[in-house]
C-alpha positions as CSV (number, residue, x, y, z in Angstrom):
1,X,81.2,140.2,132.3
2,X,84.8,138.6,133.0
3,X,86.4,138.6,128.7
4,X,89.8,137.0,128.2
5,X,91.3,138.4,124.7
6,X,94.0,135.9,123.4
7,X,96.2,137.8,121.0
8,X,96.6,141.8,121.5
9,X,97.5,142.7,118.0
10,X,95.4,144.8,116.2
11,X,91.8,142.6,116.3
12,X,92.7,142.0,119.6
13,X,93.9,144.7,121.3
14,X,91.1,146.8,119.7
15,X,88.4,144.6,121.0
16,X,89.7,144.4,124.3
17,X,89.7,148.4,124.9
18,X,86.5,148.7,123.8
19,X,84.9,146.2,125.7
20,X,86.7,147.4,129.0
21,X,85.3,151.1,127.6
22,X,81.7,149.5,127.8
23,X,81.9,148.2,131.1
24,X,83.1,144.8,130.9
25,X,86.8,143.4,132.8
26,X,89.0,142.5,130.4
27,X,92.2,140.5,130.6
28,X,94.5,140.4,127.4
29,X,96.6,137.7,126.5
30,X,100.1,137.5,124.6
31,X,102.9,135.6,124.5
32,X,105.2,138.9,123.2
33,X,106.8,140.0,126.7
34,X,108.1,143.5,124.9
35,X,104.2,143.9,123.8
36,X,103.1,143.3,127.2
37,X,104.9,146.0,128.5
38,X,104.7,148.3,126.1
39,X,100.6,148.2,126.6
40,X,101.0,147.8,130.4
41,X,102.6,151.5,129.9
42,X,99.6,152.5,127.8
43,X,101.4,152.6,124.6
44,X,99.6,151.0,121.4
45,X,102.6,149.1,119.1
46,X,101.0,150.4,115.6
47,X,99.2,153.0,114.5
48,X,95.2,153.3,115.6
49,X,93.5,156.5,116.2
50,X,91.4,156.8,119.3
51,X,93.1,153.6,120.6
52,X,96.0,154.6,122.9
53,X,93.1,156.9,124.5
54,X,90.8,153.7,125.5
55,X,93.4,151.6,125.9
56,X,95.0,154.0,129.3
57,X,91.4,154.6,130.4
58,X,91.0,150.8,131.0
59,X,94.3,150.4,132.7
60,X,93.5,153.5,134.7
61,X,90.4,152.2,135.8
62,X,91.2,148.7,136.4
63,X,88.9,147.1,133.8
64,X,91.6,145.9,131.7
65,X,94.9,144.4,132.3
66,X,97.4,142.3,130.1
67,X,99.5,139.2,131.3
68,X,101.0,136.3,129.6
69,X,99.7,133.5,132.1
70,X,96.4,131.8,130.7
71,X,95.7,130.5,134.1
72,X,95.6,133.7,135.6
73,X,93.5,135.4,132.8
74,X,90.9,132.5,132.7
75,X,90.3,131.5,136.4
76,X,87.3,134.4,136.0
77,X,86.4,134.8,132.1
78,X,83.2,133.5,130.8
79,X,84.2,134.6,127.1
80,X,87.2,134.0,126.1
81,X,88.0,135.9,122.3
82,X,90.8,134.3,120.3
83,X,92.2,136.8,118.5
84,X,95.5,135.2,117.1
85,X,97.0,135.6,113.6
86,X,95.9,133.1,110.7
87,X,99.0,133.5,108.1
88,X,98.3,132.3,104.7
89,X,100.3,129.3,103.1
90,X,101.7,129.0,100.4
91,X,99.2,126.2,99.1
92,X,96.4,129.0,99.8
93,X,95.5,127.1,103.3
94,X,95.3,129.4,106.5
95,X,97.4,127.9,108.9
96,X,95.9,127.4,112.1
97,X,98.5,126.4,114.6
98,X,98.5,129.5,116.6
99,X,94.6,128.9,116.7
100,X,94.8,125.4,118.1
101,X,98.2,125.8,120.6
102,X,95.6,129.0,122.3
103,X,92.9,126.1,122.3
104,X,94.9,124.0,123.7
105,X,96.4,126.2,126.6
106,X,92.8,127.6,126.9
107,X,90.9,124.1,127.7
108,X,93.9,123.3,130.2
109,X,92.8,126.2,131.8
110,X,88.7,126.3,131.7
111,X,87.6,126.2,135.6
112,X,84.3,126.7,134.8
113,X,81.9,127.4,132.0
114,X,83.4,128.9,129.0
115,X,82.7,130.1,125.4
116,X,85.9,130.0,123.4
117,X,84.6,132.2,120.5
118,X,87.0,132.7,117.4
119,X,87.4,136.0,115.8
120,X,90.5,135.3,114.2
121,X,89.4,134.8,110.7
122,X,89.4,130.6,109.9
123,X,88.2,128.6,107.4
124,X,84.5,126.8,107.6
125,X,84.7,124.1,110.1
126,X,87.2,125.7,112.1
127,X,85.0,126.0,115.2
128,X,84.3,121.7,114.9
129,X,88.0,121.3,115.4
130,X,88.2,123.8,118.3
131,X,85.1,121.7,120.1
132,X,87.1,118.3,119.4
133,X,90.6,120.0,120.4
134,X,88.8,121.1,124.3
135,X,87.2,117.9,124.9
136,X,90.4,115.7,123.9
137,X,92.6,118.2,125.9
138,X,89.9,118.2,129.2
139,X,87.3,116.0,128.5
140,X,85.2,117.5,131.8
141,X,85.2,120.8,131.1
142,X,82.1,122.4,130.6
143,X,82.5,125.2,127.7
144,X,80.8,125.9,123.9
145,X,82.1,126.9,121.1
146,X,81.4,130.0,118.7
147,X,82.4,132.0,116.1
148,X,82.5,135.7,115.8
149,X,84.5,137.0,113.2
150,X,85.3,140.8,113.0
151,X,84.4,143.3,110.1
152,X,87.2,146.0,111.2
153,X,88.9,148.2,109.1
154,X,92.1,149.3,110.0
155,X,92.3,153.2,111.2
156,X,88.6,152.8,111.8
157,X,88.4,149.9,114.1
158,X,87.6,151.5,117.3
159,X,84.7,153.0,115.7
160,X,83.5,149.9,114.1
161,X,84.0,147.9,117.2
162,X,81.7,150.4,118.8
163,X,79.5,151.4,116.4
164,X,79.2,148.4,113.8
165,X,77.0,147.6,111.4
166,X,76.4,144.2,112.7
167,X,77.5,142.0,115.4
168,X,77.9,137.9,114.0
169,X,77.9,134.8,116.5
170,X,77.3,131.6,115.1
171,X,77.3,129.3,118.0
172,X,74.9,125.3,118.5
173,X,73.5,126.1,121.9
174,X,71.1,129.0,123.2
175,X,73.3,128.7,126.0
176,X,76.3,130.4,124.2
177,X,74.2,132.9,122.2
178,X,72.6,134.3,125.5
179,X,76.1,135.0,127.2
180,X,77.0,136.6,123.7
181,X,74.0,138.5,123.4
182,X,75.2,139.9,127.4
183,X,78.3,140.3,126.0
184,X,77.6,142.5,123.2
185,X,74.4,144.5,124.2
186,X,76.0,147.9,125.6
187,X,77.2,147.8,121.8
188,X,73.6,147.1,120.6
189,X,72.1,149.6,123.1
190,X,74.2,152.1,121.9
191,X,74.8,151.8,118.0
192,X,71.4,150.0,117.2
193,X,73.4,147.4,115.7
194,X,71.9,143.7,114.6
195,X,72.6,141.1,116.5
196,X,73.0,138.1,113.9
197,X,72.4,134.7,115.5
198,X,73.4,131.5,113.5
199,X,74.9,128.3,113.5
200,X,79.1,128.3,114.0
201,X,79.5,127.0,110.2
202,X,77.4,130.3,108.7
203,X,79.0,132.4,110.7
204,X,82.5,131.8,109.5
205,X,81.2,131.5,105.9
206,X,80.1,135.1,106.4
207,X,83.2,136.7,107.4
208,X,84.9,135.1,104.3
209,X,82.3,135.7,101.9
210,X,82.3,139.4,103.6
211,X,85.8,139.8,102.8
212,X,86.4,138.0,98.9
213,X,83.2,140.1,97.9
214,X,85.3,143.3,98.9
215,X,88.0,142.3,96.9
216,X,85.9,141.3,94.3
217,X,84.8,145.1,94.0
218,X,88.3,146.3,94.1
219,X,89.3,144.1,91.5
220,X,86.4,144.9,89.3
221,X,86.7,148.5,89.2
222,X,90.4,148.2,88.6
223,X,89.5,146.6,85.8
224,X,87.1,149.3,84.6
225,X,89.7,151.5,85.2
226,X,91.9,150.0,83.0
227,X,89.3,149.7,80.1
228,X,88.4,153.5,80.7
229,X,92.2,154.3,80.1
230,X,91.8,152.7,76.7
231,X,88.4,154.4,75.9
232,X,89.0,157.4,77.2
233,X,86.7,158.0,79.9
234,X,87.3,158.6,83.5
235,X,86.3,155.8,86.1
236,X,85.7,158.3,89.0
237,X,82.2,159.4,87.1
238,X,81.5,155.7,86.4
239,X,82.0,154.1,90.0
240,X,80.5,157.2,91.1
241,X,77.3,156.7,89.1
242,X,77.8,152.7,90.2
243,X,77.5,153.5,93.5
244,X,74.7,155.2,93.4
245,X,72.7,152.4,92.9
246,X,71.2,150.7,96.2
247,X,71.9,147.4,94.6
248,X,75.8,148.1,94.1
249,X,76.7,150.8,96.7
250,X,80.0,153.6,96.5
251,X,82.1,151.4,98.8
252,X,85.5,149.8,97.8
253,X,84.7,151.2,94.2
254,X,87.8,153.4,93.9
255,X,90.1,152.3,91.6
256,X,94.1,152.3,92.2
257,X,97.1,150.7,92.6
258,X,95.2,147.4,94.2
259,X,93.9,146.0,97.7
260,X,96.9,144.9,100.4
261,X,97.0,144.5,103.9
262,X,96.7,141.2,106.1
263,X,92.5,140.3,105.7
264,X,91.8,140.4,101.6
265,X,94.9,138.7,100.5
266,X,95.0,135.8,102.8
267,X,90.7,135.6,103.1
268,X,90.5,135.4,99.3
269,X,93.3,132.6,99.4
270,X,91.6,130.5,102.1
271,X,88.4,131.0,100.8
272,X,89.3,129.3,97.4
273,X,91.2,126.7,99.0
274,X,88.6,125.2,101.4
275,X,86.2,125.4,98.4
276,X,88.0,123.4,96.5
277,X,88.5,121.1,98.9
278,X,84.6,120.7,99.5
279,X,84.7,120.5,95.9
280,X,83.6,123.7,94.9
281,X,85.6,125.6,92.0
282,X,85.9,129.3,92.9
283,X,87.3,131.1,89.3
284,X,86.1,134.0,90.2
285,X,88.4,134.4,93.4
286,X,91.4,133.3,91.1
287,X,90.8,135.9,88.5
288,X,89.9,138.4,91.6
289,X,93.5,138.1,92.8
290,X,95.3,137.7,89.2
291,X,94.1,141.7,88.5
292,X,95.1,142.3,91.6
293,X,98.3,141.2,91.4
294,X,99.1,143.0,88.1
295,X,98.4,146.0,89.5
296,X,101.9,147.3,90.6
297,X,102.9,146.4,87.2
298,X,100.2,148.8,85.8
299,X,101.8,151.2,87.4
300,X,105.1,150.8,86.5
301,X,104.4,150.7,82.9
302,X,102.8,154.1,83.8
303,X,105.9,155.8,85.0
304,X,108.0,153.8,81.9
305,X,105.6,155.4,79.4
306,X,106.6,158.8,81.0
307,X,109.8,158.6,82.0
308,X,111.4,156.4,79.2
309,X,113.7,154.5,80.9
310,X,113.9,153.9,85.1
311,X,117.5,153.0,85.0
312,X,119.2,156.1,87.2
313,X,116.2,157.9,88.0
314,X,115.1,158.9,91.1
315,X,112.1,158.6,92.2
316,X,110.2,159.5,95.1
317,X,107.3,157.0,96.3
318,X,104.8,158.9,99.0
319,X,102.9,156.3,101.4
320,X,104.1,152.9,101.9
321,X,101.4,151.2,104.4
322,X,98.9,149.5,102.3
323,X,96.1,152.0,102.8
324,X,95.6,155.4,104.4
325,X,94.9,155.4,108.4
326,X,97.7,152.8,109.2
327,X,101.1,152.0,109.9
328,X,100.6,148.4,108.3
329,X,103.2,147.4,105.7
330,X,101.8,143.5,105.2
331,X,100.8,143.1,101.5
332,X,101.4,146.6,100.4
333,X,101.1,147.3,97.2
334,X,103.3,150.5,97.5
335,X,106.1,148.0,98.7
336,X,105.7,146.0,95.8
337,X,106.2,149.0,93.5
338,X,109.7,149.9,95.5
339,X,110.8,146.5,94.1
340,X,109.7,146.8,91.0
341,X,111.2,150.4,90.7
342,X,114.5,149.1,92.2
343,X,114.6,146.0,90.1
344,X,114.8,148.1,86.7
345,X,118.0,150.6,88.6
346,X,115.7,153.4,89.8
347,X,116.4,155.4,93.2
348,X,113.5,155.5,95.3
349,X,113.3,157.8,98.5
350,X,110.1,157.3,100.3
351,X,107.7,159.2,102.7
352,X,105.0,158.4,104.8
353,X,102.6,159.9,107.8
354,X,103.1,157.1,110.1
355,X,104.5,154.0,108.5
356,X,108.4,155.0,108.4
357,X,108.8,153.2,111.9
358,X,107.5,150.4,110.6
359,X,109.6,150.3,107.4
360,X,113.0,150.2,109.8
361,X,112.1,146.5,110.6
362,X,110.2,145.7,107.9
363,X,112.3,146.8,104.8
364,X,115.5,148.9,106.1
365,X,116.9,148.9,102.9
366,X,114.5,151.6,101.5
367,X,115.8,155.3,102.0
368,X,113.6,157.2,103.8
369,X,112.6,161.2,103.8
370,X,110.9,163.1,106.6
371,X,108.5,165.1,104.8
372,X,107.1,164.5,101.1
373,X,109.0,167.3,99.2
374,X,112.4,166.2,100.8
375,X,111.3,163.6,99.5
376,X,110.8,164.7,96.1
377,X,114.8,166.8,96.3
378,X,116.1,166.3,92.8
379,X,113.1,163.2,91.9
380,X,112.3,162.7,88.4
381,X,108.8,161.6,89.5
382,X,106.3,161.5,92.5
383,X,104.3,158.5,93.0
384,X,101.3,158.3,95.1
385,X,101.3,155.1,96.5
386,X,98.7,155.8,99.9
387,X,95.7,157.7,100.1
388,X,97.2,160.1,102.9
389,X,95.1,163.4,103.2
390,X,98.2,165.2,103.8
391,X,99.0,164.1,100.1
392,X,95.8,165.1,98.5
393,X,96.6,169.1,99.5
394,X,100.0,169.3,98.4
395,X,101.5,172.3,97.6
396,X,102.0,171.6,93.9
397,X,104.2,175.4,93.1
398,X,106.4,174.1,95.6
399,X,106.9,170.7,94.6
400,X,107.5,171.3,91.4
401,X,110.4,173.6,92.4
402,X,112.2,170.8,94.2
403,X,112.0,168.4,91.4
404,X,113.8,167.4,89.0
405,X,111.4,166.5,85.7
406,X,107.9,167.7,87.1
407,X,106.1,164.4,86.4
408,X,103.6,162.4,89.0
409,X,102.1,159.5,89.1
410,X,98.9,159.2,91.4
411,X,98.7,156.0,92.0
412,X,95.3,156.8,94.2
413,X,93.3,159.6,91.8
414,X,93.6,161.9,95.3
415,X,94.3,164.6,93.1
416,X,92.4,167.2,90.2
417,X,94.3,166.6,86.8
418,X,93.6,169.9,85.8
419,X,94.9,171.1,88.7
420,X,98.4,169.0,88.5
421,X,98.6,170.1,84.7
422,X,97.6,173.6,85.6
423,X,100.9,173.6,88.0
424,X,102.8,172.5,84.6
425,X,103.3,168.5,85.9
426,X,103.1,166.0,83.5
427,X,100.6,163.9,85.7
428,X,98.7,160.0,85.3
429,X,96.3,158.7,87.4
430,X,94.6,155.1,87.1
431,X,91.4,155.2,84.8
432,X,91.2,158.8,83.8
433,X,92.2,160.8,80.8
434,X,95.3,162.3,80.8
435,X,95.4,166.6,80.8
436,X,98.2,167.9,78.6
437,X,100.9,170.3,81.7
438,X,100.6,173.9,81.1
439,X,103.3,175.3,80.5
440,X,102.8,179.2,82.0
441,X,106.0,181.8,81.7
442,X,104.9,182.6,85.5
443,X,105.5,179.4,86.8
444,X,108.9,178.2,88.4
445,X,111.2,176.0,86.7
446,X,112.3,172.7,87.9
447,X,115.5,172.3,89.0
448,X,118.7,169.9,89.1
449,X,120.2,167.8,86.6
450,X,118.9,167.8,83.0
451,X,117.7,165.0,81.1
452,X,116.0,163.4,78.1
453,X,113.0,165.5,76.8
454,X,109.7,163.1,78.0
455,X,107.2,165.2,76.2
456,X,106.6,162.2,73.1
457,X,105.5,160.2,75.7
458,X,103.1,162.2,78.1
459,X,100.5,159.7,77.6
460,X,100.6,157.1,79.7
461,X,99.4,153.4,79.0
């Protein structure tokens, strides 16, 4: 099939590769001349694994190319995938004008039948306003409208864009659904994946339900977590018991410093907002975000239980993107922590796999290391603040040697408690009791300047 992708972020640009990789010819859309010709080079502008590999395999082969001229790109396509951002406002609304100036462009364009099918994520009755947008903009065209929102998680979304658990279109004529179906059905052949079919309104109930149920379980175990710190029981064996039920399920049950990123923060948002302006209360959704809000606060009281005071310390902050497997800064929790810790007069030097480039343009301000015990020269505390792998097998002798107090914070429970107080570090995680540091006549010191004794308060809140 002929697919126009409008928007080449990372929705966009994912989805086009892959479907290029399965056969179909692909033309991306952007208005972002730099980003244009950075992918024309086969260069990927964040951080995706297996991505820069599919996306120079589809140039090389001519199945996928990427212009900035809608004419051009829709003279062919018989799906056209908006793919554009949705920011959040600060009322809670998505705002949707990137969403209608593609539709717009796009109907101008139609020159014969089209599906304009959203997978930006919108609010309910988005997909109404793109039909009424085409037929005021070119009232002959023939085209339908549907929705098919994206369930990708970031660092995994070439393999869930060809291997996902389910494929969503929500489109009102048999029409659209049997070009979808076409669309999609390498993916099904391949992955066994459902194919849901529903109406357009469902469909982009389900992506939002989807995502403020995932936040939801974040929120709730974070909550556990904090109720486990005050009982004294450790919330790894109880989400792990949790999750064990069929009912409940292990995912996003792993309790830290809260969720970030650009989909649960803005979907949990919009999702209350157009609720309530159906005239359905959504409390729930409120409370969902207040705990997850409070959660970089959590953590600083953590480090001011330990540390005493923040003023003049120094502290080194490992992983600023919002999770593990990306370079993407938007919503961070870590980044929120940095301002906290800055606010009260600490130093914070900060580390990360792949996210420093990022951080130049996003927050310059924050000093930057090149490895996570240069980082940690001279700190008077680690925090884990990502859930790198590179983090979870640090070399604890050796970073206790470079510090100055041998304290850390794990932000992310990545590492064994026994084992961090076994290494003599005075160590808190989120939700689990709290081993007293060893303190062995074989291990190294650490070293640098001296200061106030922290061992009266080597329980953290």
């Amino acid at each position: 099939m002929q697919v126009t992708v409008v928007g080449l972020g990372h929705v966009g640009l994912t989805t086009a590769a892959c479907l290029a990789h399965v056969g179909h010819t692909v033309c991306g859309i952007d208005e972002d001349l730099e980003k244009l010709r950075l992918i024309e080079r086969g260069e990927v502008p964040f951080y995706e694994v297996g991505l820069p590999e599919l996306l120079r395999e589809g140039l090389g082969s001519g199945k996928m190319c990427v212009t900035d001229d809608f004419v051009e790109a829709t003279k062919h396509a018989e799906v056209a995938l908006i793919c554009v951002g949705t920011p959040i406002r600060e009322s809670g609304e998505a705002n949707l004008k990137n969403v209608e100036r593609v539709t717009r462009n796009l109907a101008s364009s139609i020159g014969r039948y089209l599906i304009l099918a959203e997978k930006s994520t919108v609010p309910v009755g988005t997909g109404d306003r793109i039909r009424q947008t085409v037929e005021w903009t070119a009232p002959q065209a023939d085209f339908d409208v549907a929705s098919n929102p994206e369930f990708l998680r970031e660092g995994q979304a070439v393999a869930d864009t060809l291997r996902p658990t389910r494929i969503v279109v929500g489109a009102d004529s048999e029409r659209a659904h049997d070009a979808m179906r076409q669309l999609y059905q390498p993916i099904i052949d391949s992955s066994g994946c459902p194919y849901v079919a529903t109406d357009l309104t469902t469909a982009e109930l389900i992506k939002l339900a989807s995502n403020a149920f995932l936040a939801t379980k974040i929120s709730f175990i974070n909550a556990v977590a904090d109720v486990c710190e005050a009982a004294g029981a450790d919330v790894q064996t109880v989400a792990s018991a949790m999750g064990m039920d069929p009912r409940i399920g292990p995912e996003f049950l792993r309790a830290g410093i809260g969720y970030g990123g650009f989909c649960l923060p803005k979907d949990v948002a919009a999702f209350r907002h157009k609720a309530a302006e159906l005239g359905v209360d959504l409390p729930l959704l409120g409370e969902v975000a207040r705990v997850n809000d409070a959660r970089p606060d959590r953590i600083i009281s953590k480090m001011r239980s330990v540390l005493w005071n923040l003023e003049g310390k120094r502290i080194a902050v490992w992983g600023l993107a919002f999770k593990g497997g990306t370079d993407d800064l938007r919503e961070s929790p870590a980044l929120s922590v940095i301002e906290r810790l800055t606010q009260e007069g600490a130093t914070v030097v900060a580390y990360d796999p792949v996210a420093l480039p990022a951080l130049l343009t996003h927050a310059p301000h924050i000093a930057v290391a090149s490895d996570p015990y240069e980082a940690a020269e001279e700190a008077d505390a680690v925090l884990i603040c990502t859930e790198w792998p590179q983090f979870a097998g640090v070399d604890l002798s050796r970073l206790r040697t470079v510090m100055s107090q041998p304290v850390l914070i794990d932000g992310r429970n990545l590492l064994d408690p026994d084992a961090v107080a076994s290494a003599g570090f005075i160590y808190a995680s989120v939700g689990r009791p709290t081993p007293q540091p060893t303190r062995s006549s074989g291990a190294a010191p650490p070293r640098g300047r001296p200061s106030a004794p922290t061992q009266g308060s080597a329980e953290p809140g």
